[in-house]
LOBAFI-705356 format. One line per 2 residues: number of its first residue (from 1); their letters; for each residue x, y, z of N, C-alpha, C. Coordinates in Angstrom, 1 decimal, always signed. Layout:
N
NUM> a> X Y Z X Y Z X Y Z; ...
This chain:
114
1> xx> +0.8 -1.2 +0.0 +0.0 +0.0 +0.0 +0.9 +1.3 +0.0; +1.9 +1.0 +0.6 +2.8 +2.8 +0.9 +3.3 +2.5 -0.5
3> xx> +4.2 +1.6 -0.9 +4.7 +2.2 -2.5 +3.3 +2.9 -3.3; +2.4 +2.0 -3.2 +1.1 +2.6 -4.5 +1.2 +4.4 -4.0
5> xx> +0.7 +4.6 -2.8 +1.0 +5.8 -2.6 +2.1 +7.0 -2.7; +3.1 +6.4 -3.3 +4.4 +6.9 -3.1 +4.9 +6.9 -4.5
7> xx> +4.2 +6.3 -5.1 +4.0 +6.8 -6.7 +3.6 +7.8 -7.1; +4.3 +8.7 -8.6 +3.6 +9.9 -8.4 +3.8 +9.9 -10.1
9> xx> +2.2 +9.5 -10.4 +1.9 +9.2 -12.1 +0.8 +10.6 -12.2; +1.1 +11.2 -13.0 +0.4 +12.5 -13.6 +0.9 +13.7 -13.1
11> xx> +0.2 +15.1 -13.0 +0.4 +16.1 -12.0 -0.1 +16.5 -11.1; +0.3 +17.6 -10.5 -0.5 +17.7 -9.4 -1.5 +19.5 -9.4
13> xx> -2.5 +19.6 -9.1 -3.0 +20.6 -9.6 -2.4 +22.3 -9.9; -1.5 +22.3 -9.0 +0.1 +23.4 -8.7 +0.7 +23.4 -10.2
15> xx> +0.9 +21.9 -10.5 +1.7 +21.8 -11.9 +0.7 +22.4 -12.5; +0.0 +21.7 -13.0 -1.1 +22.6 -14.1 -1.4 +23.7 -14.2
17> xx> -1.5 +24.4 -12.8 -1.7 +25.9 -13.2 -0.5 +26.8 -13.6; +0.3 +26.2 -13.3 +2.0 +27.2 -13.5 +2.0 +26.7 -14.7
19> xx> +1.7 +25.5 -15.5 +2.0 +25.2 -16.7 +1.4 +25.8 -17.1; -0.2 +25.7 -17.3 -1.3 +26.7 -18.3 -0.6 +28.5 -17.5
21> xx> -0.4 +29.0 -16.9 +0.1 +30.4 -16.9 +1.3 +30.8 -17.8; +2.3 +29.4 -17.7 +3.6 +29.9 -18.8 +3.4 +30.0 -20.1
23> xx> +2.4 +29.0 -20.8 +2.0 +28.5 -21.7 +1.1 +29.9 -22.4; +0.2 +30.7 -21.2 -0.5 +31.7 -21.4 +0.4 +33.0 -21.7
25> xx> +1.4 +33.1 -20.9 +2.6 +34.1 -21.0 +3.7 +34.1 -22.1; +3.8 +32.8 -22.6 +4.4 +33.2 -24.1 +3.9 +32.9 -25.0
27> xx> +2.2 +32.9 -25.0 +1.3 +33.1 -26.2 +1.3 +34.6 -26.5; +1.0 +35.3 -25.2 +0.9 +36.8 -25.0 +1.6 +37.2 -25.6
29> xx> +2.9 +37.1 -25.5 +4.2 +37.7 -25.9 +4.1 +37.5 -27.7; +4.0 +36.2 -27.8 +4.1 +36.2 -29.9 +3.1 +36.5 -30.0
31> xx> +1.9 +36.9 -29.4 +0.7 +37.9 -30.3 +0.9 +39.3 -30.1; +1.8 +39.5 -29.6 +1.7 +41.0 -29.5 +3.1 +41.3 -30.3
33> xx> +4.4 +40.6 -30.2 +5.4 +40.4 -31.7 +4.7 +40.6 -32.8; +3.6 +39.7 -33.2 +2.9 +39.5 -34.6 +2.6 +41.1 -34.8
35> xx> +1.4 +41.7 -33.7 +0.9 +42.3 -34.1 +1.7 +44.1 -34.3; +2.3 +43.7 -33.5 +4.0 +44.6 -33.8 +4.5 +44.9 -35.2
37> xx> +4.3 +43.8 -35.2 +5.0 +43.6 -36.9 +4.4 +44.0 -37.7; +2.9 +43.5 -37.6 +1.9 +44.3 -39.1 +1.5 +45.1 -38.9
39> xx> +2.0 +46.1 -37.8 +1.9 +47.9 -37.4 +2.7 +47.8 -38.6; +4.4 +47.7 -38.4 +5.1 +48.2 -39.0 +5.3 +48.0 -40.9
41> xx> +4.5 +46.7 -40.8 +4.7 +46.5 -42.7 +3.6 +47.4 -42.9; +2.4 +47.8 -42.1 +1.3 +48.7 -42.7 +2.1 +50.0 -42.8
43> xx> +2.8 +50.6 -41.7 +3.6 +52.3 -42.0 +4.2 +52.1 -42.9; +5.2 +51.1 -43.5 +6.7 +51.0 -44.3 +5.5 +50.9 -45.7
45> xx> +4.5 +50.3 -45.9 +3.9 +50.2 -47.0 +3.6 +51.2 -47.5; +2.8 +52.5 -46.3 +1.9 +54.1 -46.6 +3.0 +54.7 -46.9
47> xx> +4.7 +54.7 -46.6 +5.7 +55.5 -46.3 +5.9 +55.1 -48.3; +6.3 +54.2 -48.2 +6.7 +53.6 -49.7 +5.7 +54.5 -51.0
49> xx> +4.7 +53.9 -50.3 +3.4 +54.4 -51.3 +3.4 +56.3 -51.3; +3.8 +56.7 -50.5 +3.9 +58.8 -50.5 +5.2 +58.8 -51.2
51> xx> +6.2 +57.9 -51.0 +7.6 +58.4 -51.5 +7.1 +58.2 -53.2; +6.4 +56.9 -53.6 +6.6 +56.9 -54.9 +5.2 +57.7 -55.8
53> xx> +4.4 +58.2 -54.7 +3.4 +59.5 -55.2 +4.0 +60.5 -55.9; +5.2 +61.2 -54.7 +6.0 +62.3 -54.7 +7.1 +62.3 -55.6
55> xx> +7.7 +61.2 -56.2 +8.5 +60.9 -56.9 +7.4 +61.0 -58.2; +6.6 +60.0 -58.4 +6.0 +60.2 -59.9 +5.3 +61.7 -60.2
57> xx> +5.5 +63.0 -59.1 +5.3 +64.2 -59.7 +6.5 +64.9 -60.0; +7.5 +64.6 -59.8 +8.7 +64.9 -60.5 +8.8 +64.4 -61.3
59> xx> +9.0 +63.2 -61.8 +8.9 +62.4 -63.2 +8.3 +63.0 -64.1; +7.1 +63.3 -63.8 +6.0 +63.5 -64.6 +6.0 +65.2 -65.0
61> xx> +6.5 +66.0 -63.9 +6.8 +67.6 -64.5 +8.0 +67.3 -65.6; +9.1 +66.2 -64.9 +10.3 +66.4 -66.1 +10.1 +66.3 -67.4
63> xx> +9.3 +64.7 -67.7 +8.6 +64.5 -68.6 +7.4 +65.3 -69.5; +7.3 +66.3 -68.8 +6.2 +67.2 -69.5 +5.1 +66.9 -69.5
65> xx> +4.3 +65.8 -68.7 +2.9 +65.1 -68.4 +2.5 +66.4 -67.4; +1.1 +66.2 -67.8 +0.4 +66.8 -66.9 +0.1 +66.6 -65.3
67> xx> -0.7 +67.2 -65.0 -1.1 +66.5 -63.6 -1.3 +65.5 -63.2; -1.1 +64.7 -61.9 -1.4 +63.2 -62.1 -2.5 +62.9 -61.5
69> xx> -3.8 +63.6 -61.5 -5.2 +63.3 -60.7 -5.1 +63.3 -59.4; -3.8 +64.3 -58.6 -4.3 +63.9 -56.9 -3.2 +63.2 -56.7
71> xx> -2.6 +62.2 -57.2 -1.2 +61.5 -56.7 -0.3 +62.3 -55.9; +0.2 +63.1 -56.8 +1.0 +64.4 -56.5 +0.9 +65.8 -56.8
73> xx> +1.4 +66.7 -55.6 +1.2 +67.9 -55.9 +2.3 +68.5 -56.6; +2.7 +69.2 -57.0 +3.9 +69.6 -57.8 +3.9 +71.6 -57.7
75> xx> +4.7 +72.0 -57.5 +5.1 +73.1 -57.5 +6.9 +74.0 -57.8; +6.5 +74.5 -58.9 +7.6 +75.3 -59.6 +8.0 +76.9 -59.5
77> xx> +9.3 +76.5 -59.1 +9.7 +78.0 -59.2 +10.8 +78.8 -59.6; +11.1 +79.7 -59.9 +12.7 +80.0 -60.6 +13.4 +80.2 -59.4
79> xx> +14.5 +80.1 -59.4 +15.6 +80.3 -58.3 +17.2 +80.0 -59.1; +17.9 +80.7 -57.9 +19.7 +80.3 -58.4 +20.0 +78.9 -57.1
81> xx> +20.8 +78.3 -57.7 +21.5 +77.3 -56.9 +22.7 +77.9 -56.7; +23.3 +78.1 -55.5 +24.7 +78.0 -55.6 +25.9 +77.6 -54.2
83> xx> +26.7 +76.9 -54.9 +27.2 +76.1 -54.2 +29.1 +76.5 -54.1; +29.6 +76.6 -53.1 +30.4 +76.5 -52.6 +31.6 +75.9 -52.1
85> xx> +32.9 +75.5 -53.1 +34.1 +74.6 -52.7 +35.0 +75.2 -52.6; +35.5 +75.5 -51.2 +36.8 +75.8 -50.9 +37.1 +77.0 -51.2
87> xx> +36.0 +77.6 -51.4 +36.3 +79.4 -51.0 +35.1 +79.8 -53.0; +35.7 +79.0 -53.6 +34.9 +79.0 -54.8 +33.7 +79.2 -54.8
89> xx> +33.4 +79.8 -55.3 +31.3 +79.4 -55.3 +31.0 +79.7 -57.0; +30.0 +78.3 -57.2 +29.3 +78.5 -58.4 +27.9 +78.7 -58.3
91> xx> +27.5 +79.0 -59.2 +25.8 +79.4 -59.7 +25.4 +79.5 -60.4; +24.2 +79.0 -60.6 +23.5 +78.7 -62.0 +21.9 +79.2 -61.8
93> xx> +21.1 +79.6 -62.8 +19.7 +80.0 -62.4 +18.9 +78.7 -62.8; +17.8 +78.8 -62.5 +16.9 +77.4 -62.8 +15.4 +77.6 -62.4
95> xx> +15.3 +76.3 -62.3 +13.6 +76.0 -61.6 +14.2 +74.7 -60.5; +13.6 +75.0 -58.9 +13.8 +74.3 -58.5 +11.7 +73.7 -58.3
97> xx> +12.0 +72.5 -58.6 +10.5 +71.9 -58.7 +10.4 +71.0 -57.5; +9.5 +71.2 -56.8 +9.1 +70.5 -55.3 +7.8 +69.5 -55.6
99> xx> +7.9 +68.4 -55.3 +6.9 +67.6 -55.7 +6.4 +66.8 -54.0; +5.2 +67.3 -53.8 +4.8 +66.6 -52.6 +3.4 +65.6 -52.6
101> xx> +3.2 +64.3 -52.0 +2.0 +63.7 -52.3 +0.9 +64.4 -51.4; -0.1 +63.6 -51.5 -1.2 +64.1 -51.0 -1.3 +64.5 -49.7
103> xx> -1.0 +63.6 -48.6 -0.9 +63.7 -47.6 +0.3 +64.6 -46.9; +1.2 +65.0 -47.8 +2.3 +65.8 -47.1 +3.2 +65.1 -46.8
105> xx> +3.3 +63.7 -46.5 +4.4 +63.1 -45.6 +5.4 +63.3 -46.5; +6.1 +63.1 -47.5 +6.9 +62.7 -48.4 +7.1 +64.3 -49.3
107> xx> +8.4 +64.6 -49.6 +8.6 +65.9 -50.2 +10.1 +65.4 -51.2; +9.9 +65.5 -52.5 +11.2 +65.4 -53.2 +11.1 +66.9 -53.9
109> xx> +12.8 +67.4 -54.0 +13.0 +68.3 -54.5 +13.8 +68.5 -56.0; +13.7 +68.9 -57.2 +14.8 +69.2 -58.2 +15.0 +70.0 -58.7
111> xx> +16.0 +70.2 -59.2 +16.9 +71.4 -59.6 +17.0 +71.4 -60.9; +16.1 +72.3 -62.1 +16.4 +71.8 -63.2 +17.1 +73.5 -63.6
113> xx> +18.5 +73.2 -63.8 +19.1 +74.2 -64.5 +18.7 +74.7 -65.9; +18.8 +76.3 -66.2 +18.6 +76.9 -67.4 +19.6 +76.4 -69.0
C-alpha cells in the first residue's frame, strides 16, 4: 500500500496551473510580436506608397505630363542654386521643382538648370 502511494503518475494541480500560466505568458508575448510587426509593414507600406506619389510628380513635370489626378502635388519656381568649394562658389539660375504627395508626408525636390 505505501509504494502505491508513493508513486507519483500524472500532476499535481500546482503543476497545471504554473504550466497553463507559462504557456499563457508566451502566447501573449508572440501575439503581440505579430501584431507589432503588421503595425510596421502597414507604416513602411503608406511610407513607400507617398515616396513613390511624390516621386511620380517629379517624373512626370520632367517628362512634361500633366497633372497626375491627386497622386501628386507639384510646384515650380525660378531660383539660383549655388554652391560653394573651398572658397569657390558657383551658380546657376533654374527651376527648383518640389513635388509633394497628397498627404504631405513625403517631399522630393529638383533642380532643373537653365
Amino acid at each position: 500500500m505505501k509504494r502505491f502511494l508513493k508513486q507519483k503518475k500524472g500532476m499535481t494541480l500546482i503543476e497545471a496551473i504554473v504550466s497553463t500560466a507559462l504557456l499563457t505568458l508566451v502566447v501573449t508575448l508572440l501575439v503581440s510580436v505579430f501584431t507589432s510587426s503588421i503595425n510596421i509593414i502597414q507604416i513602411n507600406a503608406e511610407m513607400k506608397r507617398a515616396s513613390r506619389d511624390a516621386a511620380a510628380g517629379i517624373e512626370n513635370q520632367m517628362a512634361g505630363i500633366g497633372p497626375d489626378n491627386g497622386v501628386s502635388i507639384t510646384q515650380q519656381q525660378a531660383g539660383t542654386f549655388v554652391i560653394q568649394f573651398n572658397g569657390v562658389t558657383v551658380s546657376t539660375g533654374g527651376d527648383l521643382v518640389q513635388s509633394t504627395d497628397p498627404d504631405g508626408d513625403v517631399k522630393f525636390y529638383y533642380f532643373v538648370p537653365n
